[in-house]
N, C-alpha and C positions, 0 to 999 in steps of 0.2 A: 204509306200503308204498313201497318204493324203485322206481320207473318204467322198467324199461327200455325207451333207444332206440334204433334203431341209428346209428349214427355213419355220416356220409356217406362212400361210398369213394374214394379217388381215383382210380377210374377214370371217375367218372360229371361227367368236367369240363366238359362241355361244357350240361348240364343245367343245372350251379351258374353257368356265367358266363349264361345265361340268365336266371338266378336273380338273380345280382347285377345285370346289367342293366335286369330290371325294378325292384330295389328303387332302385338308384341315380337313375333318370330321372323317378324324385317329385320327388328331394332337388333335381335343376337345374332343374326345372320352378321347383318352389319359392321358390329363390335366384335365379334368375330374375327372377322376380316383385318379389323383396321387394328387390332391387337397382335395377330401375330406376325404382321412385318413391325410391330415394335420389337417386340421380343427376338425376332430374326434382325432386328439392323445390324448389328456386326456381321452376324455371316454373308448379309446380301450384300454389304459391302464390301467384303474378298472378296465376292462373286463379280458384281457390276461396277467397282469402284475400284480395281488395286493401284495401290501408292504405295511409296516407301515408309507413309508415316501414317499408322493406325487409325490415330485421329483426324486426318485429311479425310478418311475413306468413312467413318464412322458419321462425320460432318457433313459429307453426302448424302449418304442415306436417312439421315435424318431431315434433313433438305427436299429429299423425294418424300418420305412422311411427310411433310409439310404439304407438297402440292397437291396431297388429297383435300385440304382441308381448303386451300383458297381453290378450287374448284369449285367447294360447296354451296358459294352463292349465285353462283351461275346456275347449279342444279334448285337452291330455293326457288329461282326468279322464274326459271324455266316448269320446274314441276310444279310448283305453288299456282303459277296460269293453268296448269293442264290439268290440275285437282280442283282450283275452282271454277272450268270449263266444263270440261268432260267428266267429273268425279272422282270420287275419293276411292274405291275399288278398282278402278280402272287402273289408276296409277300407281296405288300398292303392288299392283301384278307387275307394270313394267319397272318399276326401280330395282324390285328384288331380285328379277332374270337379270336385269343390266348388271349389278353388282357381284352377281355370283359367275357372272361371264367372264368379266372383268379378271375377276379373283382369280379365276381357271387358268387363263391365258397366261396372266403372270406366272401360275405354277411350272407353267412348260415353257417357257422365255429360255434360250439360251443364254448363257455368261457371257460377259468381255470378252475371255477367251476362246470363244468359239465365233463368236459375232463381231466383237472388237467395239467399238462408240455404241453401235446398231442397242447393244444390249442395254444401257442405261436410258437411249431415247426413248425405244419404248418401253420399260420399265417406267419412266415418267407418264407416259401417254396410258397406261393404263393404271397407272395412281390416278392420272387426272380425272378417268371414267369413274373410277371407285367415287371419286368425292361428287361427280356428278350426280349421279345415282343415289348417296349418299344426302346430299342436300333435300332431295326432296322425301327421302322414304319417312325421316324422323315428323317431320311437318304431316305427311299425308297419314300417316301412323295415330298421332295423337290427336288428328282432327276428327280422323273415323272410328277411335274409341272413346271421343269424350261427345259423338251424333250419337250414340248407340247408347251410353253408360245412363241410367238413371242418377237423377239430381245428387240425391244423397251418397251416392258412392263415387262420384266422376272423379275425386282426385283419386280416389288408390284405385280405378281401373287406368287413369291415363298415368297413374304414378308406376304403373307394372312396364308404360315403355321403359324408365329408366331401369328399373329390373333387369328384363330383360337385355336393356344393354350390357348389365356388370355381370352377368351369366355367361353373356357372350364374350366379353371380355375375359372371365374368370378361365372358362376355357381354352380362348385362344392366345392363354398364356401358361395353361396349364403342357397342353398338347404339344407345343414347341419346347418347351420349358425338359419336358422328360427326354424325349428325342435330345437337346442340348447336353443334356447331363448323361445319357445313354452311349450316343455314337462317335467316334471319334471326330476331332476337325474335319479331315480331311474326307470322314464321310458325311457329317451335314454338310459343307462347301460343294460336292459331289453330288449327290442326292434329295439327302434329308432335309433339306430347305424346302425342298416343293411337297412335301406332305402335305402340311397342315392348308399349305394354298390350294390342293385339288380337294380336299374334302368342302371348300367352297360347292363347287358344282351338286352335289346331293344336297345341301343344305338349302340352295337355293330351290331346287326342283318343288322338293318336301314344301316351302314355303310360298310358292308359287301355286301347288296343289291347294292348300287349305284356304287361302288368298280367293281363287275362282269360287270356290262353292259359299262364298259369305254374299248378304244380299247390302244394295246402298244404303246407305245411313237417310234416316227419316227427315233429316233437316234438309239435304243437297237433293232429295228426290222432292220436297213440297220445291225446295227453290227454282228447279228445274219446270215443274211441273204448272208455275206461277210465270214462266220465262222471266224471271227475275233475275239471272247470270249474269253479271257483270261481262263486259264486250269482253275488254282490258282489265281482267281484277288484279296484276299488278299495278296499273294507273291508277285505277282504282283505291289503292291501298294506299297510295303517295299519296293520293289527292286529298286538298283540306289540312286545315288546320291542326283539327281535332284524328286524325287519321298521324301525322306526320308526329305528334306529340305522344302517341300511341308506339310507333315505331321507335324510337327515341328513347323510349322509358323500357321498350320490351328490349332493344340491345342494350340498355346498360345492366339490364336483369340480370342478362344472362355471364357476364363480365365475371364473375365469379366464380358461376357456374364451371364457364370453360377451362378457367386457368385452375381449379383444385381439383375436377375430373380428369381432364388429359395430362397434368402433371403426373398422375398418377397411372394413368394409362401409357403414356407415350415418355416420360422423365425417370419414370424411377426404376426403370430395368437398368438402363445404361448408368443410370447411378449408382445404383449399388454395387456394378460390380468393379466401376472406374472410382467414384468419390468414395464407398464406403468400405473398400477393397474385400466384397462377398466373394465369397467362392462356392462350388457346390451348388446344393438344393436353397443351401441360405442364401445364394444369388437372386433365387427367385422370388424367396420369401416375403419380401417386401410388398412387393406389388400385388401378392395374394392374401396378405393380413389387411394391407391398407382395404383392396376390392370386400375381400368378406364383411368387414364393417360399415362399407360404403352401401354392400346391399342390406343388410339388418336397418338400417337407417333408413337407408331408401322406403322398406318395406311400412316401416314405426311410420315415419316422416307423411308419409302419402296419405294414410291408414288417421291421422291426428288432424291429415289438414279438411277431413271431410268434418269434425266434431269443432277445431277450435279455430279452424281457418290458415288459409294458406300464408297470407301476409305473416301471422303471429311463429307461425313454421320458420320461412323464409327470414325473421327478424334474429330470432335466435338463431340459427345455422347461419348465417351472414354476420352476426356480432361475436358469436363463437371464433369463426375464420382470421377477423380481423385482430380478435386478442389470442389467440389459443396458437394460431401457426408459426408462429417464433419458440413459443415454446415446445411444439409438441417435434420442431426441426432440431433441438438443441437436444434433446431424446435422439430423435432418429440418427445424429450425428456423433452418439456419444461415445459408440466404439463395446458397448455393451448389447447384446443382441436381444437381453431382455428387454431394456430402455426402450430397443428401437421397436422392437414391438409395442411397447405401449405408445411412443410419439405417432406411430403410425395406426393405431386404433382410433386415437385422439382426431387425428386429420382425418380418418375416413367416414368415421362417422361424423362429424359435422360434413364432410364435404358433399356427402349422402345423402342429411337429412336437407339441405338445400337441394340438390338434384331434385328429389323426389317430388319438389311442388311447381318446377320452373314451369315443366311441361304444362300443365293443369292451367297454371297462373296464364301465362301468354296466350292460349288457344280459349278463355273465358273470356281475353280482352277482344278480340276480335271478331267483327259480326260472321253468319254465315256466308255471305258472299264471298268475301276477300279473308276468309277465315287460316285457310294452306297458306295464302303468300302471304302473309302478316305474318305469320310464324315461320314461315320458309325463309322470309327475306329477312327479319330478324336474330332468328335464332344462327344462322350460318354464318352472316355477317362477324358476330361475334365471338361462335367459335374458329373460325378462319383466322381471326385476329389476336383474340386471347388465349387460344387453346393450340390450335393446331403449330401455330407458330411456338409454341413453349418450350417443345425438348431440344429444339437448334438451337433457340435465345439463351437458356437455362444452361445448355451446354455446354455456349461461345460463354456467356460471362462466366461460368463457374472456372473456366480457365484461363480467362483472363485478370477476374479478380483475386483467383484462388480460394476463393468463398463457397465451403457448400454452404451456405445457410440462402445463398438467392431466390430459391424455391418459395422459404418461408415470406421473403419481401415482397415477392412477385405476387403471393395470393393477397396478401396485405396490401397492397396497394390496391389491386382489384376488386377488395371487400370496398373499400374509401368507393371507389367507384357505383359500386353497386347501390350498396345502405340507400342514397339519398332517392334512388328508384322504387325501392323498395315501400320506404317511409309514404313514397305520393301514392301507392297502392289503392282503389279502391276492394274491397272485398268483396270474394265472386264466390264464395263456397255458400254450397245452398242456394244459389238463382240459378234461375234457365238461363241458359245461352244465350247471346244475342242473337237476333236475327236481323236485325235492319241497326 
């Protein structure tokens, strides 16, 4: 039986920017969060990691960044059933408290030195909540703004999740970032580290408020209303041929995605100021040129894939990556600060304008039953593995090879990967959703 829904109309815009509002304000909570224990790794590592060797302590904590990210699929697998169970509002509401709780907690963890082991375990345990949390917000986020978004505009309202996240990003690396540069060591080690983590707790409230007052998306309420819920919509999602060759294609998408986003979020704070020997404001600079261009792109990117299609988006920003990030690393590395600002415009906007249609792309592949976990169990999978893993990997070989340019290899190879996914793309900009 073929499902009919009605398609949103455009007169009802003010409803959907509601709409997009609450799904977006997960995604910068989120990014948020997960940006500024990048930009805090050194100092959380005097805090919960002290060694005699800098690098030892830095290699931890980046190691704890890391178990945010392979938590994540545990949170897809888990929230992806409970989004296409119980719905897609439902579970917006709980990832976003879980994460902002999470967040809080860490801010008030006592140090090593006050707790002794105690203080790194759970600093782990509650990275590991963040990425649970995390696994599922992004998936339920883009599922219930692309039920809600009318046909002609679904890539730049579900293109505004990635927005969102570089927003969120952009400040939770601004806001530590000042604080770094403002207070002495021994007073961020002392205090200043748990700022930017309690402003979690308001953010998530705020996000949680506008969350409740939004109504279910018109696809998951006909599904419901049809009892057509899948028992099992992870089994669901595995099951079959044509499902498993769906999954297959949506991780190798995002392959690219992951490794030139979090490279950039989670690699190049502690690059610049270990590999490119930054100091200052210009420490941070990087990471705030690279992001500004990442959203300008994003915004283009999204905004182009409702006119000329998301595949031709994704074709150019992925053929970009794979010839342009050697060169735009050879910039970033030259030791000239204007270079490296243009190397790192060059990487952000391609890395952008592919971000900006992943989301769109995967969540049209997937019918509305198993629509969250198809995307949950997808998208997590690969950023756990290509992304969240980056700044340890990037880290270890850069000082074992002595190489910076590994950054630029690592997305190159991950381009190789992606492309041939990409290429078997059918094209989804302009059709309704799936439903069966």
């Amino acid at each position: 039986m073929t499902r009919t829904v009605p398609e949103v109309d455009r007169t009802t815009s003010r409803a959907v920017r509601r709409t997009v509002l609450g799904g977006v304000v997960g995604s910068f909570v989120e990014f948020y969060e997960f940006s500024v224990y990048a930009v805090l790794a050194a100092t959380l590592a005097a805090v919960f990691f002290p060694a005699a060797d800098p690098a030892t302590g830095l290699l931890s904590s980046l190691a704890v960044f890391a178990v945010a990210f392979f938590a994540r699929p545990l949170g897809g697998f888990v929230w992806g059933a409970v989004g296409d169970r119980i719905g897609r509002k439902r579970t917006l509401a709980l990832t976003v408290i879980l994460m902002s709780v999470a967040t809080t907690l860490m801010g008030v963890l006592p140090g090593y030195a006050t707790i002794g082991v105690a203080a790194p375990v759970l600093l782990i345990v509650l990275r590991f909540l963040q990425g649970v949390s995390a696994g599922g917000e992004i998936s339920g986020a883009v599922s219930f703004i692309a039920e809600h978004s009318p046909v002609h505009r679904r890539g730049l309202y579900v293109g505004l999740i990635s927005v969102g996240s570089v927003v969120g990003t952009l400040l939770g690396s601004v806001f530590p970032g000042i604080l770094l540069l403002t207070l002495s060591t021994e007073a961020m080690q002392a205090w200043g580290w748990r700022l930017p983590l309690l402003l979690a707790l308001p953010m998530g409230v705020i996000g949680l408020y506008i969350r409740r007052r939004l109504d279910e998306t018109p696809h998951f309420t006909a599904l419901r209303e049809e009892r057509a819920r899948a028992a099992n919509p992870v089994g669901a999602a595995l099951r079959g041929g044509e499902n498993r060759r769906l999954l297959v294609r949506s991780f190798l998408l995002i392959a690219v995605n992951a490794a030139s986003f979090y490279m950039i979020v989670g690699y190049l704070p502690s690059f610049a100021s270990k590999s490119l020997q930054l100091t200052g404001y210009q420490a941070f600079a990087p990471s705030l040129i690279a992001l500004t261009a990442c959203l300008v792109a994003e915004v283009l990117g999204a905004w182009w894939s409702d006119r000329i299609g998301r595949r031709t988006v994704l074709l150019v920003s992925g053929v970009g990556l794979l010839v342009l990030s050697y060169p735009s690393f050879l910039l970033i590395t030259s030791g000239s600060f204007g270079l490296i600002a243009v190397g790192l415009v060059v990487f952000g906007l391609l890395a952008g304008g592919y971000a900006a249609v992943t989301n769109s792309t995967l969540t049209e592949m997937f019918p509305t039953r198993v629509r969250v976990s198809g995307h949950g169990i997808t998208y997590n999978l690969s950023v756990a593995l290509f992304g969240g893993s980056a700044p340890y990997l990037l880290t270890w070989l850069g000082a074992v090879t002595g190489s910076s340019l590994v950054g630029a290899f690592y997305v190159m190879i991950l381009a190789v990967v992606s492309l041939p996914a990409v290429l078997r793309l059918r094209e989804t900009a302009g059709r309704p959703l799936r439903t069966e």
